[in-house]
N, C-alpha and C positions, 0 to 999 in steps of 0.2 A: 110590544114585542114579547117573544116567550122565549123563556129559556130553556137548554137541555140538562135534563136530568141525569147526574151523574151514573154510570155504570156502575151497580152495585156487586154484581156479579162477576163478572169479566165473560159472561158470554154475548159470541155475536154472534147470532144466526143470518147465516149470508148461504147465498149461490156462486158456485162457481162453475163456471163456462167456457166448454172449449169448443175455441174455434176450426183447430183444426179437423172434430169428427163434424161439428154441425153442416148438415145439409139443407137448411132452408126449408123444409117442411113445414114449415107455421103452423107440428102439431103442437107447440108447446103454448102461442097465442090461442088457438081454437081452445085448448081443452084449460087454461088460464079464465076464459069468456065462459066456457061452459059451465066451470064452477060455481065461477063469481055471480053468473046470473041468479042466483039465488043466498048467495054466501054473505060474509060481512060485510061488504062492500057494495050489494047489489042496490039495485038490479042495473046491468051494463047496457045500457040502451043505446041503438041505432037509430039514426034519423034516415028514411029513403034509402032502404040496404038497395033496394033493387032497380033506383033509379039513374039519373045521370052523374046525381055527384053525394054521393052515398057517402055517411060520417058516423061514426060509432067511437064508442068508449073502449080503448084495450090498453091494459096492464103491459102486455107483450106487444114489441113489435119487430119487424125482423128485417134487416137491411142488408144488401148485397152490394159488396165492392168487386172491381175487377183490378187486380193488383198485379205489378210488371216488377220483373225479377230484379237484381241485383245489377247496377250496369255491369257489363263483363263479364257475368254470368252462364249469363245464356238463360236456354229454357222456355215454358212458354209461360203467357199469362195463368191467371189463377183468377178465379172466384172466391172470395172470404162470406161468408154470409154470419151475419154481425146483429145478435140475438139484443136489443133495449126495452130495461124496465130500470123501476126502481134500485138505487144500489145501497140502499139504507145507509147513511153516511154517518161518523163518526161526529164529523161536523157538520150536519146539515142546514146550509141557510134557509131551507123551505120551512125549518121548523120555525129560527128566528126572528125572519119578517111576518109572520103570522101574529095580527092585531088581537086573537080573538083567542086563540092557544090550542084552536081544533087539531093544529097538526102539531105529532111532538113525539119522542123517541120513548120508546120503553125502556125502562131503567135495569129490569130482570131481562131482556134477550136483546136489548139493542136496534129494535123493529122500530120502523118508522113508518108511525100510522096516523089517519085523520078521525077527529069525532066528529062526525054529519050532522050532530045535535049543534056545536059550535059554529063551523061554517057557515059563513056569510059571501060565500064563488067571488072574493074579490082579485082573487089570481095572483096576489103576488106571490104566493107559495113557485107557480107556473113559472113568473118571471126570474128569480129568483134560483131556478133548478136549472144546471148548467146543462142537465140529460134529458132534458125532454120530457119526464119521465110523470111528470102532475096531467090531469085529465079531467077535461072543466066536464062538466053533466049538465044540459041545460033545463031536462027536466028537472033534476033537484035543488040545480043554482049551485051545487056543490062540486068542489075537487076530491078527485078519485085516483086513487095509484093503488100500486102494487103492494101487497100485505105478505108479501110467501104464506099466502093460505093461510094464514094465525088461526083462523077458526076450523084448521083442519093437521095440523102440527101437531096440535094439542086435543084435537077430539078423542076420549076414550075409549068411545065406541069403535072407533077402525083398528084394523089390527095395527100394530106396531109396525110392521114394514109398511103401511099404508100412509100412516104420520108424515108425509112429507108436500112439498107442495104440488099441485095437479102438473103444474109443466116439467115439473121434475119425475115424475111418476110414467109419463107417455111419451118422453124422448124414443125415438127408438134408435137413435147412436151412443147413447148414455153422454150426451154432450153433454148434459146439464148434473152438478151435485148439490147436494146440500146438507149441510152442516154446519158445527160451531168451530167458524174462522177465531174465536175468541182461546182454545185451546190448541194450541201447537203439536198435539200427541193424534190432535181428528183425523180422519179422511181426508178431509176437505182440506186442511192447514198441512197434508203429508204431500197433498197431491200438488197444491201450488208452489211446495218449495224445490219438489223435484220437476219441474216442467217450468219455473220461472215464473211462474203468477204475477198480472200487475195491475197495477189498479187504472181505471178508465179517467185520465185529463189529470195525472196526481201534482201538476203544478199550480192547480187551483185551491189546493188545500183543505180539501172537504174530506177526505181521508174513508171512501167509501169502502164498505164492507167486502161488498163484492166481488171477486177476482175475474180475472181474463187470461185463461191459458195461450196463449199465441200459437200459430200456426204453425207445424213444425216445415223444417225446409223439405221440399222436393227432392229427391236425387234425380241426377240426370239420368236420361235417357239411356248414355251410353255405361252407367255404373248398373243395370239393371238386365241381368240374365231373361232374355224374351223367354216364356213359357215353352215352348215349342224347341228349342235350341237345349232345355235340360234334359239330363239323364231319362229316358220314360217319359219324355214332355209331351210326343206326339199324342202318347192314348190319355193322356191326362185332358192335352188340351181336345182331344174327341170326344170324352164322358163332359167336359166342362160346356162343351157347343151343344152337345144333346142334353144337359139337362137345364139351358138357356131355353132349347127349343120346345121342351115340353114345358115351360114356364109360360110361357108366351101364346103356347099354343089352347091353353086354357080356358 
């Protein structure tokens, strides 16, 4: 068994994610894949991308619920689409069922990484991780997860607003941040106290890094001025239909 190495620092570099802008674009697993296929982690191999039952290694994966309002609400249903990877955990058991010590928690940022040198793909990390979130490689025998780009956070060569991880970099809703959750004064730690931030399954007691902004409520229908019905709405809503239609027209 191995054990976690105490936080020396007090920082925890995590991601936090809101549901409520995320659209389900799976840019952040494509350009996650695209990194890593050559990154510290690599290389992310596919089995039969283009067959009948196609299997590949991905850090990101992206799930879509269809959620019904409130009873006595009203309203209509909702789509949530529901961004999983690693949540780097505070306590993580994937580190402590680990025979061999390949997997194990950075003591200076709190990252929960594997060494490839160590691994022996006996899965219990997999079994072990209540999210899913371990990923067997069959060509290396080895487990593979989510690193928030460690070898691109810290690379010198990029610029400083580059430093961060690739599916946080090509969101185009800015769903995704990232930051030290370990500083209460960050972004990151500013954003989830005013939006509610929570953490994913927290009666398991893994206490993961990560947050999850919730989706803010809908207003009704009838609390919402139709476009067309405001001061000026009509030529609004005429410039807004013609430059839909030269969008499209394209």
């Amino acid at each position: 068994m191995t054990a976690i190495a105490p936080n020396t620092s007090g920082r925890k570099l995590g991601l936090v994610i809101d549901l409520d802008t995320c659209v389900g674009c799976h840019a952040c697993a494509v350009a996650c894949k695209e990194w890593n296929d050559g990154g510290h982690m690599a290389p992310l191999t596919d089995e039969d991308p283009y067959g009948k039952e196609p299997f590949g290694v991905w850090f990101n994966r992206i799930h879509a619920f269809e959620t019904q309002p409130k009873s006595g609400c009203g309203g209509d249903t909702r789509t949530v689409h529901f961004p999983r990877s690693c949540l780097h955990c505070e306590q993580p058991d994937c580190v402590t069922v680990c025979p061999t010590g390949a997997s194990y928690k950075r003591a200076e940022d709190g990252i929960v990484l594997i060494d490839e040198d160590k691994c022996i793909g006996c899965k219990l990390c997999s079994w072990a991780c209540p999210y899913g979130a371990r990923e067997y490689d069959a060509h290396s025998g080895t487990m593979k997860k989510c690193t928030l780009c460690v070898d691109r956070i810290y690379n010198t060569n990029l610029p400083p607003a580059e430093r961060q991880p690739a599916c946080v970099m090509v969101c185009p809703t800015s769903a995704r941040h990232f930051g030290d959750l370990g500083d209460p004064d960050s972004d990151v730690s500013r954003l989830v106290a005013d939006r509610s931030g929570v953490d994913l399954m927290p009666d398991l007691g893994y206490r993961p890094v990560n947050k999850y902004l919730p989706p803010r409520q809908r207003r009704a229908a009838a609390d919402t001025a139709p476009l067309l019905d405001a001061p000026g709405g009509a030529d609004i809503g005429r410039r807004l239909l013609g430059w839909v239609d030269r969008l499209l027209s394209q």
